[in-house]
N, C-alpha and C positions, 0 to 999 in steps of 0.2 A: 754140212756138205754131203751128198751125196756118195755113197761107194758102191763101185763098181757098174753094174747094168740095174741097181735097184732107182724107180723111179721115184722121183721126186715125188712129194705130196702133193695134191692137187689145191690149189692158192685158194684163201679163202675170201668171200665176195662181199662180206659184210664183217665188219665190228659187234661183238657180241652187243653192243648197247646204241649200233648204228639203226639206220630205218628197218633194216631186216629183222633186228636182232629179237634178245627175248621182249624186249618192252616193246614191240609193234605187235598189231593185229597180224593175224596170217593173211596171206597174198588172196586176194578175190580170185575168181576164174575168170579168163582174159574177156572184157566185154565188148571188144570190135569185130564186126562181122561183115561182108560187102552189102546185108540188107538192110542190118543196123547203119550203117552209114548212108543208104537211100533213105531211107525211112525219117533218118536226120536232117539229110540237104532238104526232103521234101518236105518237114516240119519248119523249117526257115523261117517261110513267108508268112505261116499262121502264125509263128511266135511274134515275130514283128506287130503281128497284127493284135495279140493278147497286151502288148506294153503301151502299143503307141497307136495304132491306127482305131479300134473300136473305143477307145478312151477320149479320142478327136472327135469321133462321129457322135457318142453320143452330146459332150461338150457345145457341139457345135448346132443342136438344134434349140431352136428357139422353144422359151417356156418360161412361166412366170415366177421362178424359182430365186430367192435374190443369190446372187454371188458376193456371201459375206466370206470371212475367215474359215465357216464350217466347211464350207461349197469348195475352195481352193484346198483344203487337210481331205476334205474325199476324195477329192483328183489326185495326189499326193498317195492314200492308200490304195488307190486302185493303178494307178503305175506300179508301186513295190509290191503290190499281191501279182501284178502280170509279171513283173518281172522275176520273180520266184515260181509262180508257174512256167514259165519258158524253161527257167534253168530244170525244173523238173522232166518237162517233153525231151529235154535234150541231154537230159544226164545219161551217161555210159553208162550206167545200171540200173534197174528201175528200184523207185523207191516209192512202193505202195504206199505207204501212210502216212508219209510226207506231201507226195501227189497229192492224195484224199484233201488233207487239211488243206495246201495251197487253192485246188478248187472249188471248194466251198469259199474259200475265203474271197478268192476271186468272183465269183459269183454273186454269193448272198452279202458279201462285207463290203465290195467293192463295184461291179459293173453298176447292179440294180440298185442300192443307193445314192449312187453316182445321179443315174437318168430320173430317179426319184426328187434329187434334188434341182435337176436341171426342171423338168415338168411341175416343179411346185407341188405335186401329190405326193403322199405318204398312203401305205395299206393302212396304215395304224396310227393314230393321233398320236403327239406329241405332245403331254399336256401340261409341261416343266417349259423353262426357257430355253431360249435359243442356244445359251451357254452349255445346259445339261446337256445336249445334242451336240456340238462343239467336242463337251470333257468325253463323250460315249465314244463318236472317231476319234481324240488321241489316245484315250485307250484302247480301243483296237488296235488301232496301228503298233501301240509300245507291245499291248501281247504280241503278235504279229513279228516285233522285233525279239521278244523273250522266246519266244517257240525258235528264233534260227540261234540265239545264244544257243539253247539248251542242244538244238542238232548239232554245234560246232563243238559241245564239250563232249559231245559222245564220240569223238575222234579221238580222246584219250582216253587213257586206261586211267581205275583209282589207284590210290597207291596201294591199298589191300589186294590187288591183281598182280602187280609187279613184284610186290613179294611173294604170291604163288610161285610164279614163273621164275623167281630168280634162286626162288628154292627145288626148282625143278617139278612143279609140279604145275599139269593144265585145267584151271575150271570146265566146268563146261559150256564153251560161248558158242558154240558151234561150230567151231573150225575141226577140223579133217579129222581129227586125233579124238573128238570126243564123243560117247556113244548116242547117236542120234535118238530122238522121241520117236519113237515109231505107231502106227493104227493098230491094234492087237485084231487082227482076221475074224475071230468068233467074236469077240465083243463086238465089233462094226456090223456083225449079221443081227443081233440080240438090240442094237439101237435100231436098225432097220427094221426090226420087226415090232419095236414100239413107238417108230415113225407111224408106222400103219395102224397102229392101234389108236394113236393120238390123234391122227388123222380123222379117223373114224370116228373115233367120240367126237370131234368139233365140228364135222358133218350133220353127224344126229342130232348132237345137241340146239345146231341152227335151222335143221329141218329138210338137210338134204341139199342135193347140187347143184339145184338150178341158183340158189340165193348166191354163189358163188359167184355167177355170174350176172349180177343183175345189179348193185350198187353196196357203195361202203355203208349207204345207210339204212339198207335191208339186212345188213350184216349186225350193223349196232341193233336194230330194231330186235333180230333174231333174237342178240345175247340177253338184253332185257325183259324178253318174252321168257326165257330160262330163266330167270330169276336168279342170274348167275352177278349183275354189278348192280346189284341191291345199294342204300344208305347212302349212295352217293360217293363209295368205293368204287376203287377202278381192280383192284387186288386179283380178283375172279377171273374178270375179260383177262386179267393180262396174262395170268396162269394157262386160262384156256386156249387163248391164241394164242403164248408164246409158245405152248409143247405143239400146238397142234400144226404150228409152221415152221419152226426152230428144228426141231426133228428133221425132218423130210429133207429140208435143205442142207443140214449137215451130213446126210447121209449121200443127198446125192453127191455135194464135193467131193465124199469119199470115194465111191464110185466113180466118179471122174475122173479123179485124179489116179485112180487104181489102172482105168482105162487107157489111160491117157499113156502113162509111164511101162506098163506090161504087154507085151506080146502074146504072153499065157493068159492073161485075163481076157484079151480080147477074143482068145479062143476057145475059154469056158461058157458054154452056152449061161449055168447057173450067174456067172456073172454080169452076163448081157444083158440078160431077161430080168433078173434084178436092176438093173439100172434103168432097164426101160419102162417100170410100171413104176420107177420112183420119179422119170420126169412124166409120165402122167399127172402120180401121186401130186407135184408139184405144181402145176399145170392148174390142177385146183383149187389148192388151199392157197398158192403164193403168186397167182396171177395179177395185172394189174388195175383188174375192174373193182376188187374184194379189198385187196389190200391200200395203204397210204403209197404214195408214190415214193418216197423217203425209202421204203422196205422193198417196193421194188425195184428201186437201182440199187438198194444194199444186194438184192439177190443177182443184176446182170452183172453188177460189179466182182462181186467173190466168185460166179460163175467162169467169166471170159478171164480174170487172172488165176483160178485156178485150172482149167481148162488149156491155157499157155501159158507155162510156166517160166519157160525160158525167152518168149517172143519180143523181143524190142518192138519189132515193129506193130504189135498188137497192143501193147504196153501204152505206144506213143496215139497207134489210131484211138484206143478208150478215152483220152486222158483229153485228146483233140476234139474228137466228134460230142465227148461229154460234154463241153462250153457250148458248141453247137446245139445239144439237145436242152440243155437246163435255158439258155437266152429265148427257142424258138418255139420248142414243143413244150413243155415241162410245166409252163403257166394253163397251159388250155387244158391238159392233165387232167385237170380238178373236176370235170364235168360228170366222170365215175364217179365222186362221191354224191352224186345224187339221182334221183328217180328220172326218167325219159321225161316223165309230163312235170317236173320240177324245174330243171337242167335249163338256166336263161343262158341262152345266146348271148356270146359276146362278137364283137366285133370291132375292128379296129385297125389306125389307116398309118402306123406306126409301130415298129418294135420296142420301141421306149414304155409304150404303155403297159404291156401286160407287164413288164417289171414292178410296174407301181401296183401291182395288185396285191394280195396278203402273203404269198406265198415269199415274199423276202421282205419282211420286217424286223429281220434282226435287230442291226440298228437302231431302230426308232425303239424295237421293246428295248434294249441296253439302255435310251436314255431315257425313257421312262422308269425303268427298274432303279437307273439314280437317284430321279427324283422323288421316286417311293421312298426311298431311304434318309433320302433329306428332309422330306415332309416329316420327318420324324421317329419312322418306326424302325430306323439303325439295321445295323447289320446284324446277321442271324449267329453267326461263327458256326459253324455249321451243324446248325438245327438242320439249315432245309438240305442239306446233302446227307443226314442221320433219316431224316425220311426217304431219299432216294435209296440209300441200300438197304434200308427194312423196309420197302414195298409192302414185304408178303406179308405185310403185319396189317390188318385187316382195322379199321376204324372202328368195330365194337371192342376191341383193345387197346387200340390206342386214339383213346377221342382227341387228344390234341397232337393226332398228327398231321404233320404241315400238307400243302394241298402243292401240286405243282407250282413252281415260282409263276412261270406265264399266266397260272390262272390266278394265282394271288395275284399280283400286278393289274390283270386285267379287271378283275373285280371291284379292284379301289380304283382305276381310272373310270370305274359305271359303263366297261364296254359289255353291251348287247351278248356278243361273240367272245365267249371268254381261252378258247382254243389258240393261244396264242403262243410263239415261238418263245423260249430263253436262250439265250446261246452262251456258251461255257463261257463267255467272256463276263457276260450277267451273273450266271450260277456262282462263280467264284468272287466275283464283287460281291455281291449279295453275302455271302458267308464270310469272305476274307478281309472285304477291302482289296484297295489297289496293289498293298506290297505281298497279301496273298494271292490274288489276280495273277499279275506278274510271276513269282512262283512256281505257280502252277500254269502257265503256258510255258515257263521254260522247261519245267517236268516232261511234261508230253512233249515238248520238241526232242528233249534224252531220250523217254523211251522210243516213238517215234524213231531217231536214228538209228538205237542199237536194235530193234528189232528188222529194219529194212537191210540193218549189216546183216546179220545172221541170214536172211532170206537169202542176198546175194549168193553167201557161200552154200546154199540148201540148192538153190532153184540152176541146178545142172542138167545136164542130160542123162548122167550118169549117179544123181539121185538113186534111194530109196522109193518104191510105190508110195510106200506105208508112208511117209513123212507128214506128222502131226502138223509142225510147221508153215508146210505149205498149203495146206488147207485151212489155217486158222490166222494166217496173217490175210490171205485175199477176204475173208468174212469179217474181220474187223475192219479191212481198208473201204469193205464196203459200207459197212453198218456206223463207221465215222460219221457220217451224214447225219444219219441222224443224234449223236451223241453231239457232236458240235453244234447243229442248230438248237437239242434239247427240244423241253423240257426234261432235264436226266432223270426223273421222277416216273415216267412215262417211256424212257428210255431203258430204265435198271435191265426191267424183268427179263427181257427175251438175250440180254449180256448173261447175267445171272444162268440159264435154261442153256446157253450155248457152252457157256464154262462147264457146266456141269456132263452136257454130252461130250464135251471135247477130253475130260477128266475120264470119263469114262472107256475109252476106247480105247487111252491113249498108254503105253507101255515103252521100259528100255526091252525086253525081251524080247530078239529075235530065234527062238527056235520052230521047228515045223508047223506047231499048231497056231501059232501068234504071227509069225511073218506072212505077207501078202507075197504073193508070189506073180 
């Protein structure tokens, strides 16, 4: 009881073991805002239209495709891929890499094999039975299920966290209390300056800046004229393109994000001017005439989210207008990879059709990659993923190193075009089997969750410039695209080349010389 005028304690609002308590995650920053809630109502209608209405239309056009058991399990996947992309458009926080994987999935897994199946066309022969094609959609679908398992376990803590915490002590998960990864200021200058340097050399080495702009296959043509992916190695191209575009782009998100968040930066000339010869710099090496289209949404992607950090409504329009560009523009794309006087016309009196063109054959490679496997030559256990992270191990070293899965596959189906897609769901059958398949989509859905948590609590207004964080969750949620569709052989190097710039910059030290100010 109280004596005399001394006040009472102030009541306490949670159970030390209640939802507040030490065993919860710390409180997000509050995510409603009167634009975020427009930006919601006016997402509505397209979500609707992501579940139910564009899975009707394409359903609904005639095409010589039969409607067996496989045709009704792809309808089936592409409802639950829209319907996970909706919940994304609409979730109160954004969640980069979650988004990422649902729209691909909706995309390459679900719309366009959907219309694939309704038109009877395939980009890519299916040259296993009908069944293989069948087992390829339920499992996508089951990973598809194991990727939202693994997001729903990362809502808890392990138990090795709860005894931290209960011994009074905070990891570092990102929350408030722990000391943030910060950009160290002079290293971000020392990468910028061998952005430029790397730049330059892959200029030279292809013959200067018009080829830039002229086709991806006066680019190939360039590198083989350097004598640079000799023996039927890809090691060289990949070293030389990944620095010489990897760079540039991670320096300019730094610079953006430096801009973006500082008042003082915006009124240091040295930092303006640097940013503005780095989207030149950019402009040429990472445009979308030179580069694969895959690398160039991985660059608008990590751009426009790190660029708005905190924007729901920028968050929702990407994630919206991206279905609209991948279904509308995104197949006709392809014309860049080749010469003006090569470049046939297409034409066409439907939307369904450019889906069935190569550019989404996931599906069809997954059941093909079965049937490789059932023809006999078993699974790899991961040979062909020990070749994906020794890329840089050159084939006068290692002669029997594996060759991209899509092109092995491709090569024993006797396809022409051996450029052929794997997607994780393949890569990991292929090495694992189905109960490592599985596994490993629910893996990536954990990570996946716990890092869009930690973003959450990053991407404030009242952030750090500096935050490593924010600049390397937008360039993975962009560059997903290409790791989910694969080949991760083809994919390693420029992850590899980003890791290593991002190690480099990156510091707990905030004192005058290392803090971004």
């Amino acid at each position: 009881m109280p004596v005399g005028n001394t006040p009472p304690a102030p009541p306490r609002t949670t159970a030390p073991g209640g939802p507040h308590g030490p065993h919860a995650d710390p409180p997000l920053p509050p995510p409603l805002a009167p634009r975020t809630l427009l930006s919601r109502a006016l997402a509505v209608p397209l979500v609707l239209g992501l579940a139910c209405f564009l899975p009707l239309v394409v359903i609904s056009n005639s095409g010589t495709g039969p409607r067996d058991a496989a045709f009704w399990l792809q309808l089936v996947l592409t409802v639950y891929c829209g319907v996970r992309l909706s919940a994304m458009v609409l979730t109160a926080r954004r969640k980069l890499l979650q988004a990422s994987f649902w729209m691909f999935c909706y995309m390459a897994m679900g719309v366009a094999p959907l219309a694939q199946a309704v038109l009877g066309r395939a980009p890519t022969p299916i040259v296993g039975p009908r069944e293989h094609l069948l087992q390829a959609i339920a499992l996508v679908l089951l990973g598809c299920c194991a990727f939202d398992v693994g997001a729903l376990l990362a809502r808890y803590r392990p138990l090795w966290r709860v005894q931290l915490l209960t011994a009074g002590r905070r990891p570092d998960d990102g929350s408030r209390d722990a000391r943030p990864l910060l950009i160290h200021r002079r290293r971000l200058q020392l990468l910028t300056a061998l952005a430029f340097v790397a730049a330059s050399l892959l200029i030279m080495q292809l013959g200067g800046l018009s080829i830039f702009f002229s086709s991806r296959q006066e680019i190939i043509a360039g590198i083989e004229d350097a004598g640079i992916s000799g023996d039927g190695s890809q090691a060289g191209q990949a070293l030389l393109r990944g620095f010489g575009t990897v760079l540039p782009l991670i320096a300019l998100l730094a610079y953006t994000r430096w801009l973006v968040t500082s008042r003082h930066a915006r009124h240091t000339w040295s930092v303006v001017w640097t940013f503005g010869a780095l989207v030149v710099l950019n402009l040429i090496v990472n445009n979308p005439i030179s580069n694969p289209r895959y690398w160039f949404l991985t660059v608008m992607f990590a751009l426009l989210f790190a660029a708005f950090p905190v924007s729901a409504a920028m968050y929702r329009a990407s994630l919206s207008l991206g279905v609209v560009v991948a279904l509308l523009i995104f197949p006709f794309a392809d014309r860049f990879r080749y010469d003006e006087g090569q470049a046939q016309p297409y034409e066409t009196t439907s939307f369904l059709e450019p889906l069935a063109l190569k550019d989404y054959d996931q599906v069809g490679m997954f059941a093909n990659t079965i049937t490789y496997v059932e023809a006999g030559h078993g699974h790899s256990y991961g040979y062909q993923l020990a070749g994906s992270l020794l890329f840089a191990v050159p084939r006068s070293a290692w002669e029997t190193k594996p060759t991209d899965t899509g092109v092995m596959v491709g090569e024993w189906m006797g396809a022409v075009n051996t450029n052929r897609s794997s997607p994780i769901w393949a890569e990991l059958w292929i090495d694992f089997g189905p109960v490592g398949m599985t596994a490993g989509l629910a893996g990536l859905g954990y990570a996946a969750a716990r890092v869009d948590r930690r973003v959450a609590r990053r991407a404030v207004r009242r952030s750090p410039p500096g935050s490593v964080l924010l600049i390397a969750a937008p360039l993975i949620a962009g560059y997903s695209f290409i790791l989910i569709r694969g080949p991760l052989l083809q994919a390693t190097g420029r992850v590899v080349i980003a890791a290593l710039c991002i190690a480099l910059i990156a510091t707990y030290r905030q004192d005058h010389s290392a803090r971004m100010r």
